[in-house]
N, CA, C and O atoms as CSV, one atom per row, in Angstrom:
chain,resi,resn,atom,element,x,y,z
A,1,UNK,N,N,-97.465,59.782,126.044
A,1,UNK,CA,C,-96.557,59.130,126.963
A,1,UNK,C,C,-96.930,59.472,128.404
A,1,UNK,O,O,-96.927,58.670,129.338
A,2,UNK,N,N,-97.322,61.058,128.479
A,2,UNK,CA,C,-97.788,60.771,129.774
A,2,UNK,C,C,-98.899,60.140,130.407
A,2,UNK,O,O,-98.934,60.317,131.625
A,3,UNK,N,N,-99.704,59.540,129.978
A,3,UNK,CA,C,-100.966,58.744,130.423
A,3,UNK,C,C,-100.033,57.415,130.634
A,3,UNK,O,O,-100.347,56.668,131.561
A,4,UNK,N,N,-99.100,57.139,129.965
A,4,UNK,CA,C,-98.617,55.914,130.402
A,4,UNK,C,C,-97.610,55.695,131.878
A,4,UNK,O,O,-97.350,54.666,132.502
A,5,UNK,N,N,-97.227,57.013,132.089
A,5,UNK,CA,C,-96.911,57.494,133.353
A,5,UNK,C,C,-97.720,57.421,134.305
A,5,UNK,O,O,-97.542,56.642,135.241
A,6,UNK,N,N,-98.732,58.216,134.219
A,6,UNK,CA,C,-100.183,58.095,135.049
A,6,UNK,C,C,-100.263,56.787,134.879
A,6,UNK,O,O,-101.301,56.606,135.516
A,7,UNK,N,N,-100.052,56.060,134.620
A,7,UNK,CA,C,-100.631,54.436,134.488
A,7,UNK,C,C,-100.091,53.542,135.778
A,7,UNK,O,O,-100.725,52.864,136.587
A,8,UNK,N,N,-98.286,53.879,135.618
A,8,UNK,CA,C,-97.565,53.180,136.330
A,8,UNK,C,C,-97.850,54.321,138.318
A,8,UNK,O,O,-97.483,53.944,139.431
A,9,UNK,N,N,-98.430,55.354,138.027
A,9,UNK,CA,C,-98.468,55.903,139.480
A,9,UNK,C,C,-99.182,55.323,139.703
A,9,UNK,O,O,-98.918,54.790,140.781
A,10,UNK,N,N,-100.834,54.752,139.024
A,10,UNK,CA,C,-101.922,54.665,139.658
A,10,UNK,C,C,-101.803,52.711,140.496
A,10,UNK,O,O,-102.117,52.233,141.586
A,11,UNK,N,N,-101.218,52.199,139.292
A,11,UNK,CA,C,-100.549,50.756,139.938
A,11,UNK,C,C,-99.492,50.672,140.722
A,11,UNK,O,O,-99.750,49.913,141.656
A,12,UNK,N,N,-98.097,51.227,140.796
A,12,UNK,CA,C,-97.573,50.681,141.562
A,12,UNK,C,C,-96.495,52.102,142.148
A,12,UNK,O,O,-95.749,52.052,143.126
A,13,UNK,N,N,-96.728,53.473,141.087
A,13,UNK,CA,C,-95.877,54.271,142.646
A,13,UNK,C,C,-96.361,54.383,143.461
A,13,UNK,O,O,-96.467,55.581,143.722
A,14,UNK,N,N,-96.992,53.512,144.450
A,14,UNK,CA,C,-97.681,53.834,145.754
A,14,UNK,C,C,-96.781,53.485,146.842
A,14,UNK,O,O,-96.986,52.777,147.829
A,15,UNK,N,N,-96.004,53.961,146.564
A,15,UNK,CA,C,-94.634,53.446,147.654
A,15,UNK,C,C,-94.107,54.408,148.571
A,15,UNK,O,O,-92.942,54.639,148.893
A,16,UNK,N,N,-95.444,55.047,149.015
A,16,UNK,CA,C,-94.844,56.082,150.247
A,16,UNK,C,C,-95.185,55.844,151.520
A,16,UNK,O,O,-94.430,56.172,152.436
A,17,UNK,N,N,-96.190,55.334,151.704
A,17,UNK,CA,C,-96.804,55.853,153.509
A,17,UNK,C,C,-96.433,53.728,153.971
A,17,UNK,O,O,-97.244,53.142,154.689
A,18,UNK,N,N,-95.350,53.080,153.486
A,18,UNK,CA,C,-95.899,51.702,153.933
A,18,UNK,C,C,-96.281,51.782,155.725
A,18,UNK,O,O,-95.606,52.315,156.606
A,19,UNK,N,N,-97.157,51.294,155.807
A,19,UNK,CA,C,-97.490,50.930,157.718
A,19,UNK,C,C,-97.815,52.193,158.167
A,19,UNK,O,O,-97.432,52.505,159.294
A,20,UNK,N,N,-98.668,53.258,157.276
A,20,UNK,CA,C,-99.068,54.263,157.616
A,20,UNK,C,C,-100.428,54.477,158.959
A,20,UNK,O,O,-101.079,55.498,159.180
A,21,UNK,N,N,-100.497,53.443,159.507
A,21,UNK,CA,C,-101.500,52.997,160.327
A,21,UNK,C,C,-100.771,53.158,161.876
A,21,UNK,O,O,-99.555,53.057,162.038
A,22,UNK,N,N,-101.393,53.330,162.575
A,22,UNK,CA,C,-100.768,52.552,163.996
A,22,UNK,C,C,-100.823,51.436,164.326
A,22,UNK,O,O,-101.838,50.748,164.216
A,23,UNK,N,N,-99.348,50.911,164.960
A,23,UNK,CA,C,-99.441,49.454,165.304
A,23,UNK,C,C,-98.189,49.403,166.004
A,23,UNK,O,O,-97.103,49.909,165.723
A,24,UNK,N,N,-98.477,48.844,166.765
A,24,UNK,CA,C,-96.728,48.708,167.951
A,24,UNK,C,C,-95.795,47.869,167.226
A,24,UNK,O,O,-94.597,47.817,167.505
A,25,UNK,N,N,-96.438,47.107,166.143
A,25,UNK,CA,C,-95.122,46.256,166.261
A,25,UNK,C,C,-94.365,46.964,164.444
A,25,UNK,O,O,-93.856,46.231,163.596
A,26,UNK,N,N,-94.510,48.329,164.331
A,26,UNK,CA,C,-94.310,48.839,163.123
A,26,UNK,C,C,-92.571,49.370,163.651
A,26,UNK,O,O,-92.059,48.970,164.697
A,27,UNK,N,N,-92.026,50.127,162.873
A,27,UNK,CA,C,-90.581,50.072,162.720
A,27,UNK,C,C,-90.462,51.825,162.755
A,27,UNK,O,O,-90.251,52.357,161.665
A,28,UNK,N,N,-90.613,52.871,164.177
A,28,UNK,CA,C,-91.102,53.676,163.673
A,28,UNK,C,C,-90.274,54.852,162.832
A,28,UNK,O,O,-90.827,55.948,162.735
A,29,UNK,N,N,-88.971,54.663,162.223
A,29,UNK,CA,C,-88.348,54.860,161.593
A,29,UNK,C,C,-88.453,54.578,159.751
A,29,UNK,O,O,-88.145,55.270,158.781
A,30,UNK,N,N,-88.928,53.482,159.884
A,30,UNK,CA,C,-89.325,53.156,158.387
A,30,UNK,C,C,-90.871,53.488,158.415
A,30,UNK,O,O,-91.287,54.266,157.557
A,31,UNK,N,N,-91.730,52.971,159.313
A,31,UNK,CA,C,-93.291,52.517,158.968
A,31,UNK,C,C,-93.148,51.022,158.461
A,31,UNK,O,O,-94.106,50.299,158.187
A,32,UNK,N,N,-92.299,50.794,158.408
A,32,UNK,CA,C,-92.579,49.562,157.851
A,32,UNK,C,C,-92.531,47.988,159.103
A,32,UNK,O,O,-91.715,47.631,159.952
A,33,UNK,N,N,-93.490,47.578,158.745
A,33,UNK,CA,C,-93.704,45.874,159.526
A,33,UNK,C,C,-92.063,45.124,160.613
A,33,UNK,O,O,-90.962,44.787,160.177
A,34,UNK,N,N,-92.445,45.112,161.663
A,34,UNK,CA,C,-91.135,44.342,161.885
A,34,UNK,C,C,-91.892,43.009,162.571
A,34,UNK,O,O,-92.628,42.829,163.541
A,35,UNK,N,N,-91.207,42.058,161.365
A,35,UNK,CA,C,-91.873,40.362,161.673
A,35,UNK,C,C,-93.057,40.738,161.155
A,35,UNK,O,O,-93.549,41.862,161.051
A,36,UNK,N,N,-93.589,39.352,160.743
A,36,UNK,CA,C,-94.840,39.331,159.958
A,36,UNK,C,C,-95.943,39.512,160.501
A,36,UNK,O,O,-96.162,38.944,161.571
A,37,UNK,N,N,-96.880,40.309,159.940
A,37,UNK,CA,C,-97.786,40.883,160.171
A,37,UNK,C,C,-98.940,40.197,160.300
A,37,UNK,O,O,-98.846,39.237,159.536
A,38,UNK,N,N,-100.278,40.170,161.018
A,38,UNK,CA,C,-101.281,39.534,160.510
A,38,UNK,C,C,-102.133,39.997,158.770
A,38,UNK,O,O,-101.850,41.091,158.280
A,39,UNK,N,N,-102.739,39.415,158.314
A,39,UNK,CA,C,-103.040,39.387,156.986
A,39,UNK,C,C,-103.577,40.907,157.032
A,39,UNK,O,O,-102.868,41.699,156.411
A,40,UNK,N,N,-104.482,41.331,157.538
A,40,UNK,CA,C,-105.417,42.082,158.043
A,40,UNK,C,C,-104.372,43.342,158.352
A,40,UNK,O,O,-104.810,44.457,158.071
A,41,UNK,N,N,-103.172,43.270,158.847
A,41,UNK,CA,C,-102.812,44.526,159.171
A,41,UNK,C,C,-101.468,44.609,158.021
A,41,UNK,O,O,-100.576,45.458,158.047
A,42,UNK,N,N,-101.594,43.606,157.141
A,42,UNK,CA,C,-100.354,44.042,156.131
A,42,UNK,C,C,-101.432,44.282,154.812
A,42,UNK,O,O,-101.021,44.736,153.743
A,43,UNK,N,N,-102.732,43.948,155.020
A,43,UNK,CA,C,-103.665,44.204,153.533
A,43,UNK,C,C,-104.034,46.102,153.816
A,43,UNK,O,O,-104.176,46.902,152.891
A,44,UNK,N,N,-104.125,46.476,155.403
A,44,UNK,CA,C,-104.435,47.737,155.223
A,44,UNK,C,C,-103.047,48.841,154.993
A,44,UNK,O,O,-103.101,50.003,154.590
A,45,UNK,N,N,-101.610,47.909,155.466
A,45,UNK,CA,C,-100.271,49.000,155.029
A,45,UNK,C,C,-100.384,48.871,153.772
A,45,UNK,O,O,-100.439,49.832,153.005
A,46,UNK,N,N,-100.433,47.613,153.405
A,46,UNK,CA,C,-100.229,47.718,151.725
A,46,UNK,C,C,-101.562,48.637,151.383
A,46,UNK,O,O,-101.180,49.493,150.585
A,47,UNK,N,N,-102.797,48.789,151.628
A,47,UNK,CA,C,-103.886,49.846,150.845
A,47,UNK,C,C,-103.169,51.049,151.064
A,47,UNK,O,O,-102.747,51.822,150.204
A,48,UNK,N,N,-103.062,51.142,152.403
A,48,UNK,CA,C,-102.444,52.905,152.888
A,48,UNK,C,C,-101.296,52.974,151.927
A,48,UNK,O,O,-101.516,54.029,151.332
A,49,UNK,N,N,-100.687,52.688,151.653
A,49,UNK,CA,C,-99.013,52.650,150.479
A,49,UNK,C,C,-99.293,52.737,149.678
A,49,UNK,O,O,-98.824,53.703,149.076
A,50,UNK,N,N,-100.420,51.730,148.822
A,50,UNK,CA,C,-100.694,52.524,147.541
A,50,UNK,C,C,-101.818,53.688,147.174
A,50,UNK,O,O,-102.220,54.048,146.068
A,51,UNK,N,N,-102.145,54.103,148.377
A,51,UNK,CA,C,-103.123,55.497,147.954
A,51,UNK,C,C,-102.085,56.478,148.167
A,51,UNK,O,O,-101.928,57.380,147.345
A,52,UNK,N,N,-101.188,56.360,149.447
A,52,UNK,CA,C,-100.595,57.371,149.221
A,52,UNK,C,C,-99.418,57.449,148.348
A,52,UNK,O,O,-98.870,58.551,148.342
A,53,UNK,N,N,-98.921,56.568,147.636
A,53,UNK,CA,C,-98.033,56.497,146.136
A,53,UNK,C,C,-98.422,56.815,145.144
A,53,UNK,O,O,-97.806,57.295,144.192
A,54,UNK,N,N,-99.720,56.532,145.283
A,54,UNK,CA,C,-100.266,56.957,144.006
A,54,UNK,C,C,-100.482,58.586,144.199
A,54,UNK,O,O,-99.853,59.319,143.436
A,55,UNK,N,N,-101.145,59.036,144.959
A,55,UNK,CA,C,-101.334,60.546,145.156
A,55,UNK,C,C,-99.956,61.346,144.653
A,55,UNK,O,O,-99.825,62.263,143.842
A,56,UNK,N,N,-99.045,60.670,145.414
A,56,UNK,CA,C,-97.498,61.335,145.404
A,56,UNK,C,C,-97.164,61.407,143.534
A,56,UNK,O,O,-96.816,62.438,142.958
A,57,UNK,N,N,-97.333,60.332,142.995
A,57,UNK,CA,C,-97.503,59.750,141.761
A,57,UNK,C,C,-98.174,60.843,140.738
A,57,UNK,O,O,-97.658,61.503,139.836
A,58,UNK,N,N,-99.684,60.772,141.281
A,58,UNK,CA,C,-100.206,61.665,140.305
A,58,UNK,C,C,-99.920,63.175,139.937
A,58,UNK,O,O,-100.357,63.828,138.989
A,59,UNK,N,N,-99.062,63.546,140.955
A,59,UNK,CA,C,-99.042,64.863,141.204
A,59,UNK,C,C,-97.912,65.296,140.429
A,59,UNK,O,O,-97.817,66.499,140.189
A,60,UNK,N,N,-97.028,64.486,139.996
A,60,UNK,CA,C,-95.590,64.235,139.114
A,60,UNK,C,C,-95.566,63.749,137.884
A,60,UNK,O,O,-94.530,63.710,137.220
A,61,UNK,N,N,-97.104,63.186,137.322
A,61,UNK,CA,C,-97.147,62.457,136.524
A,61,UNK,C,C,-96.739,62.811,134.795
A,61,UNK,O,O,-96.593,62.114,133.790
A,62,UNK,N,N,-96.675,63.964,135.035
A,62,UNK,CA,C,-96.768,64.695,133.543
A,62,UNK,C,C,-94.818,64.648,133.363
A,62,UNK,O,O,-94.191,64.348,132.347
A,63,UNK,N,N,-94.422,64.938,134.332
A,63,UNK,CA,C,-92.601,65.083,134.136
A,63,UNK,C,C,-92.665,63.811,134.545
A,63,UNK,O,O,-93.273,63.352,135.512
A,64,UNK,N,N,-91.701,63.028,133.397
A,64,UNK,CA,C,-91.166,61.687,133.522
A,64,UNK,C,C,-90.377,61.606,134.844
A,64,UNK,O,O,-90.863,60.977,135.785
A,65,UNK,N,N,-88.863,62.376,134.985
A,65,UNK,CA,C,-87.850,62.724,135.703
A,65,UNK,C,C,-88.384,62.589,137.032
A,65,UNK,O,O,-87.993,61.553,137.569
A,66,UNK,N,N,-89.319,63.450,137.898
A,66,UNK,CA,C,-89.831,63.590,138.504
A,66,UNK,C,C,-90.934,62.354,139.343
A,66,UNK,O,O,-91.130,62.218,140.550
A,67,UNK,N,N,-91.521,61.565,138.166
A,67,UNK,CA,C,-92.126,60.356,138.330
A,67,UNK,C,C,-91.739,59.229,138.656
A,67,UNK,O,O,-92.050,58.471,139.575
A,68,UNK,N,N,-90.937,59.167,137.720
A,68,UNK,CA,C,-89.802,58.466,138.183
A,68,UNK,C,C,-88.698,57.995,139.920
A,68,UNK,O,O,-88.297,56.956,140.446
A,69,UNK,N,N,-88.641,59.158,140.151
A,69,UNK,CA,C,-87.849,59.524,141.370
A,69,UNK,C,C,-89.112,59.166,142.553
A,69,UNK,O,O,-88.929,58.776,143.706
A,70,UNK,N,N,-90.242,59.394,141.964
A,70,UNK,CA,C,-91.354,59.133,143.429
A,70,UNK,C,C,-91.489,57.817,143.710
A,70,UNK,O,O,-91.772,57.466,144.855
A,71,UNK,N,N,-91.246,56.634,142.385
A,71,UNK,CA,C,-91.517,55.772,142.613
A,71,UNK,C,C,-90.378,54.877,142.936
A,71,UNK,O,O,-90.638,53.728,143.293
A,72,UNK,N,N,-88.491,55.480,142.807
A,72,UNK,CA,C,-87.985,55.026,143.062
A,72,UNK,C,C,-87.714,55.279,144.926
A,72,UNK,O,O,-87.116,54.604,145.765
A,73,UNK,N,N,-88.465,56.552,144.996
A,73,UNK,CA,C,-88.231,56.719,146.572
A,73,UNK,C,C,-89.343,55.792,147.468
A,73,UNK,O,O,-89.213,55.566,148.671
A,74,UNK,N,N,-90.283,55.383,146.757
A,74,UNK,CA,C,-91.434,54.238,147.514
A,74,UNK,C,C,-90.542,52.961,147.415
A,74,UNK,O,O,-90.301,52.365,148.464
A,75,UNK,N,N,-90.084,52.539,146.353
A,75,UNK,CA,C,-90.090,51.243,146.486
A,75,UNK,C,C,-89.382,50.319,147.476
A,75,UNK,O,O,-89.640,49.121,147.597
A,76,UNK,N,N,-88.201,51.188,148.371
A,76,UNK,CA,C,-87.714,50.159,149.521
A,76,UNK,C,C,-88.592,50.456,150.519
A,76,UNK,O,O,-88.215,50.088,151.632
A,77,UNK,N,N,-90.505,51.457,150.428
A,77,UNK,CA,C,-90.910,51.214,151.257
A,77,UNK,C,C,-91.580,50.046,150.961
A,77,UNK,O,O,-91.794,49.242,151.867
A,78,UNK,N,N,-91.992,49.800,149.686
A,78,UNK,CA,C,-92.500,48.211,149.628
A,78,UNK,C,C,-91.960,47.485,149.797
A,78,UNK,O,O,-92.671,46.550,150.164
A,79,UNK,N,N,-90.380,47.081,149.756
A,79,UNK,CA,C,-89.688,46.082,149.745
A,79,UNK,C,C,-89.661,45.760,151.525
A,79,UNK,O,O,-89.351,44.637,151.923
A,80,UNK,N,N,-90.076,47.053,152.650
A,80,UNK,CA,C,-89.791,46.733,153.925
A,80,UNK,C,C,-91.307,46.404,154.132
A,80,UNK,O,O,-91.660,46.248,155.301
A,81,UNK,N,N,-91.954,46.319,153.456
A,81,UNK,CA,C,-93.296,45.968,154.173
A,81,UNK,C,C,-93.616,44.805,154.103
A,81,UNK,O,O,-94.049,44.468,153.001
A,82,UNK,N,N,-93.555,43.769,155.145
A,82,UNK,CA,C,-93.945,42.056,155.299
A,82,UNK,C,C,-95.192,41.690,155.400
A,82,UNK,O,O,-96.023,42.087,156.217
A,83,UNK,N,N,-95.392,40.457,154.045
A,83,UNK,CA,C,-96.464,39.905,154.240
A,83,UNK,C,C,-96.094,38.467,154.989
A,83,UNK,O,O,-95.019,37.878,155.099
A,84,UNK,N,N,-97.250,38.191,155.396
A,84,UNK,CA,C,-97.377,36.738,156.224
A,84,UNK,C,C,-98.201,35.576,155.590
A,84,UNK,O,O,-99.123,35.680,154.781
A,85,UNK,N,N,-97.677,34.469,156.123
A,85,UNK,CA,C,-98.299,33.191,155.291
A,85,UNK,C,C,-98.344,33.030,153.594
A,85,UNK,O,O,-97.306,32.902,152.945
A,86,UNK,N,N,-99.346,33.049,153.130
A,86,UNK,CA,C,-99.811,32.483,151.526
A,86,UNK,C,C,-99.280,33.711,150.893
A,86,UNK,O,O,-98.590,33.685,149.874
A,87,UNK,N,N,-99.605,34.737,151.494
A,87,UNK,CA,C,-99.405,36.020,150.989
A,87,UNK,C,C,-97.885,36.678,150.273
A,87,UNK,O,O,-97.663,37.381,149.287
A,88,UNK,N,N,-96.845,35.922,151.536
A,88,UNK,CA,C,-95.513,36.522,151.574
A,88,UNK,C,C,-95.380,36.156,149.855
A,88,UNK,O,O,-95.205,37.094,149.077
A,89,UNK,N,N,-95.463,34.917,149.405
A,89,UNK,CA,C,-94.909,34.563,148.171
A,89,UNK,C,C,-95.798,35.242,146.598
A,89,UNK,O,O,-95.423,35.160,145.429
A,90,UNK,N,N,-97.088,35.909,147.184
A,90,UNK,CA,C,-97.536,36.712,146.021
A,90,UNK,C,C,-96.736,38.389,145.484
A,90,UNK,O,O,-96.465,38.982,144.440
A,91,UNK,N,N,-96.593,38.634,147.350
A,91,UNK,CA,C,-96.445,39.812,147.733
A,91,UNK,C,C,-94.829,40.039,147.150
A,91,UNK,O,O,-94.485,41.122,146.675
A,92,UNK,N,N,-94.047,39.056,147.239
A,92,UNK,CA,C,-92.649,38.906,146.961
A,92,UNK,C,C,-92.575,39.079,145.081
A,92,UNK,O,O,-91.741,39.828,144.572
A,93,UNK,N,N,-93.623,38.225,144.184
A,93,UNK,CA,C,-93.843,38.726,143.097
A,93,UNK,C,C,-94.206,40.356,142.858
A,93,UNK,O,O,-93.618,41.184,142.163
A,94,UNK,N,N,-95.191,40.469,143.553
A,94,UNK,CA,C,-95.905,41.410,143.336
A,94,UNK,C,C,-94.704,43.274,143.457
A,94,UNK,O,O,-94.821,44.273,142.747
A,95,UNK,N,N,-93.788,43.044,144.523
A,95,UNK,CA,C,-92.461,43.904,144.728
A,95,UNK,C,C,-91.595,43.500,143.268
A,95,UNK,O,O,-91.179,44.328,142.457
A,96,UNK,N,N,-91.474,42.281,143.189
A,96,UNK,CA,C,-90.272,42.284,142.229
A,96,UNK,C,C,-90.771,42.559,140.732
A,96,UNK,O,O,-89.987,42.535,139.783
A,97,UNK,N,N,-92.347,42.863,140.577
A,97,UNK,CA,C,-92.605,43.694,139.437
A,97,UNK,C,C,-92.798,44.951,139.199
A,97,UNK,O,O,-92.996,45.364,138.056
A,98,UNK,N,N,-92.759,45.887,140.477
A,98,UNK,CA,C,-92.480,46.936,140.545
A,98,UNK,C,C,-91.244,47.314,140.012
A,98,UNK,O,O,-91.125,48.142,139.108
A,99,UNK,N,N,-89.970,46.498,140.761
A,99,UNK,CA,C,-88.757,47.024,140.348
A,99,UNK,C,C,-88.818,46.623,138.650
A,99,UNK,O,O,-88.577,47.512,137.833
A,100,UNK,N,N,-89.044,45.696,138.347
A,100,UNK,CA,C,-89.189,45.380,136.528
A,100,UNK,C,C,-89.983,46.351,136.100
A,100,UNK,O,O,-89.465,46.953,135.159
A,101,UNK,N,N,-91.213,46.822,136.457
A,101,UNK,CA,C,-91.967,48.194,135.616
A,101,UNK,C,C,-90.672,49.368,136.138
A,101,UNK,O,O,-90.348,49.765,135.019
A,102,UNK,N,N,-89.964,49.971,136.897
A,102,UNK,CA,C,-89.229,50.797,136.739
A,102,UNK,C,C,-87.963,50.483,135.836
A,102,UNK,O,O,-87.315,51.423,135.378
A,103,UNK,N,N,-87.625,49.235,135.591
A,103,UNK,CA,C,-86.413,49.210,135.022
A,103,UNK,C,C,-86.922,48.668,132.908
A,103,UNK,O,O,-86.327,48.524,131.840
A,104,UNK,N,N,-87.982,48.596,133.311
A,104,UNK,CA,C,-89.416,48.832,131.313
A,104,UNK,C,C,-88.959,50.150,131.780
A,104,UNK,O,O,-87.736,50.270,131.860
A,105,UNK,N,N,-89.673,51.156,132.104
A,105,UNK,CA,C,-89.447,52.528,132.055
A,105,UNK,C,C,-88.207,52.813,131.370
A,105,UNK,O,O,-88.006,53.059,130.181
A,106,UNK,N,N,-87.278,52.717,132.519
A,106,UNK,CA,C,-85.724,53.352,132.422
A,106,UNK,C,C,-85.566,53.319,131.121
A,106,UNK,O,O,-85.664,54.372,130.492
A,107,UNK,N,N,-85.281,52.059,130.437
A,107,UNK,CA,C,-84.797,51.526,129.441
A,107,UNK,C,C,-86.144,51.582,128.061
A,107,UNK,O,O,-86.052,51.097,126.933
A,108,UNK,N,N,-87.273,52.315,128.643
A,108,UNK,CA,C,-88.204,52.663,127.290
A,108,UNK,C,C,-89.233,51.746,126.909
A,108,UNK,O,O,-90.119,51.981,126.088
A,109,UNK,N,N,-89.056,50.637,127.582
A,109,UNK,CA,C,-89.876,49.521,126.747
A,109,UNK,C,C,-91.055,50.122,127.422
A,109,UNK,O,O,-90.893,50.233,128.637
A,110,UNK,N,N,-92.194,50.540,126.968
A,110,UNK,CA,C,-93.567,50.841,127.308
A,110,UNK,C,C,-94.484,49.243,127.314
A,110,UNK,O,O,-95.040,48.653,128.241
A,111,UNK,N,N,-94.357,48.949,126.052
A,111,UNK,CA,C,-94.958,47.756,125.832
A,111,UNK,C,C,-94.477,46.542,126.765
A,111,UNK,O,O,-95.366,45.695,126.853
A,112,UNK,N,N,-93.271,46.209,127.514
A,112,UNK,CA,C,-93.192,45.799,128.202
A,112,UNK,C,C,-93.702,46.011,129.962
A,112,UNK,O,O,-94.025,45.125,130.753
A,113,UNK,N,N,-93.624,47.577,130.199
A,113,UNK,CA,C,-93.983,48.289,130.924
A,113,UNK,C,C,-95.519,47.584,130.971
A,113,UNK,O,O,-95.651,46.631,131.738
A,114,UNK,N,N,-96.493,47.950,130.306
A,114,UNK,CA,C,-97.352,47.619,130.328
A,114,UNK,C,C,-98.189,45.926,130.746
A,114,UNK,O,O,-99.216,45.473,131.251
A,115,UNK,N,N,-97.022,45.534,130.176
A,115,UNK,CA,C,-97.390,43.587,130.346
A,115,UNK,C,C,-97.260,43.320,131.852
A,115,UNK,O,O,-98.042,42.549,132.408
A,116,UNK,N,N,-95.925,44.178,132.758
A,116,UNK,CA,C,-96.001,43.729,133.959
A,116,UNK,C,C,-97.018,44.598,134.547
A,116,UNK,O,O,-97.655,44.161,135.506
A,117,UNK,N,N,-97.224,45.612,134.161
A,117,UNK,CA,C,-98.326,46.387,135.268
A,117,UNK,C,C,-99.443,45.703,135.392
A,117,UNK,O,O,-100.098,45.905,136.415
A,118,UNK,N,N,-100.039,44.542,134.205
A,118,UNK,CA,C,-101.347,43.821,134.106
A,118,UNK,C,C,-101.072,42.850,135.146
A,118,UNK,O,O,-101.748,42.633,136.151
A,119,UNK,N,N,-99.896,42.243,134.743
A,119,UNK,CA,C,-99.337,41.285,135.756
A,119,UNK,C,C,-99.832,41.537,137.415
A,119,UNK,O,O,-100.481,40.936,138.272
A,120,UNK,N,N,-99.320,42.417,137.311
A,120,UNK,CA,C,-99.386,42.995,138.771
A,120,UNK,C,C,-100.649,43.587,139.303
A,120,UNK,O,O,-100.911,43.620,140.506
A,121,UNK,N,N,-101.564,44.139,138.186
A,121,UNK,CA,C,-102.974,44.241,139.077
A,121,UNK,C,C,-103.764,43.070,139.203
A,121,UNK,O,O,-104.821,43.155,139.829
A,122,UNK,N,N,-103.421,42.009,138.713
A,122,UNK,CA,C,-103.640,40.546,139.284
A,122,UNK,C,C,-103.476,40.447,140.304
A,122,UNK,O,O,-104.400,40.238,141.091
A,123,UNK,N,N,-102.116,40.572,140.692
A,123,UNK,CA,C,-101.497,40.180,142.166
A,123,UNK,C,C,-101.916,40.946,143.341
A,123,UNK,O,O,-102.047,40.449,144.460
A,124,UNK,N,N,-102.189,42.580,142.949
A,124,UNK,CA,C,-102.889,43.459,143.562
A,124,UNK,C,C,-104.295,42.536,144.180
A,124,UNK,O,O,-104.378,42.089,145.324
A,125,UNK,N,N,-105.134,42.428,143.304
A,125,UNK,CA,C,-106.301,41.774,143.723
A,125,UNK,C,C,-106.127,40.481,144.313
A,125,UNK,O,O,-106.914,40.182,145.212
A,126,UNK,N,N,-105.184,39.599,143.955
A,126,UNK,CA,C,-104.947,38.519,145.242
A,126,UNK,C,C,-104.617,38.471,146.207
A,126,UNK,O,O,-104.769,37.507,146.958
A,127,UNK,N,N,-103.648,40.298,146.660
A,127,UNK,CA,C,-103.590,40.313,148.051
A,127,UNK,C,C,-104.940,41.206,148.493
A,127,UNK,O,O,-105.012,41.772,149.583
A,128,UNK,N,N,-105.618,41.231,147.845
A,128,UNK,CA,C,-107.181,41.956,148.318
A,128,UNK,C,C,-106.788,43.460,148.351
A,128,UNK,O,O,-107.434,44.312,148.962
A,129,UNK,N,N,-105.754,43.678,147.689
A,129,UNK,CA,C,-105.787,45.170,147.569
A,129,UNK,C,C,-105.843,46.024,146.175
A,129,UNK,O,O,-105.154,46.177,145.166
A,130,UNK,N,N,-107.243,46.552,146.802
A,130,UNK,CA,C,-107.771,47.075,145.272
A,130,UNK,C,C,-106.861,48.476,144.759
A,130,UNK,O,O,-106.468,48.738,143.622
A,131,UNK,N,N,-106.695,49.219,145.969
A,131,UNK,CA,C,-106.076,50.578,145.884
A,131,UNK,C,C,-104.441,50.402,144.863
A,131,UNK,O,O,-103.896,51.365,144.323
A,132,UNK,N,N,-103.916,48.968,144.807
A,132,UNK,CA,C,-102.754,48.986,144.225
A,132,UNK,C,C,-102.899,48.262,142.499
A,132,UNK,O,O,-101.916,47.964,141.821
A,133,UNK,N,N,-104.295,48.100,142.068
A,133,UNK,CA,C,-104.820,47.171,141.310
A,133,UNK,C,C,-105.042,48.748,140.227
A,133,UNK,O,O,-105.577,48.666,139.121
């Protein structure tokens, strides 16, 4: 079970550093995007977010309890981080399967767990971000 933990850090608890970059028009209270971003500077918050989620992730990965809690403390940083244009409507999937792989978890379904995480390293790679793939 825990490799399947490690599974969900390495895809999608990367929900710590969103807008870990400098940029004036960031929120500097959240890190996160205020108004949409160019493609280019929401493909490198979203990389920076999921390396450092995942790090946060791996380091917890063996205690469920613990894993759990890292990825529920990232995820309103993904939910504040804006994509722009074509993107917003992948990126909007791509958040609302995070919250569905935590709520497979909660409730045990692994095998479901698993179907959206594939899901989602799809979507990873359509916003060109490999680090969340």
């Amino acid at each position: 079970m825990h490799k399947r933990y490690l599974t969900l850090a390495i895809c999608c608890g990367a929900v710590a550093l969103a807008g870990c970059g400098s940029n004036s028009s960031s929120n500097s209270s959240t890190g996160a995007q205020v108004g949409p971003p160019s493609n280019t500077v929401f493909r490198s918050d979203l990389t920076a977010l999921c390396q450092a989620g995942n790090a946060a992730a791996k380091k917890v990965a063996s205690n469920p309890s613990k894993f759990m809690a890292v990825i529920e403390q990232y995820l309103p940083k993904f939910k504040a981080l804006t994509a722009s244009g074509s993107e917003q409507a992948i990126y909007s999937k791509f958040v609302a399967n995070i919250q569905a792989e935590v709520s497979a978890l909660k409730s045990g379904d692994i095998k479901g767990f698993n179907a959206i995480n594939n899901k989602n390293k799809a979507l990873a790679q359509q916003l060109n971000a490999p680090a969340c793939a």
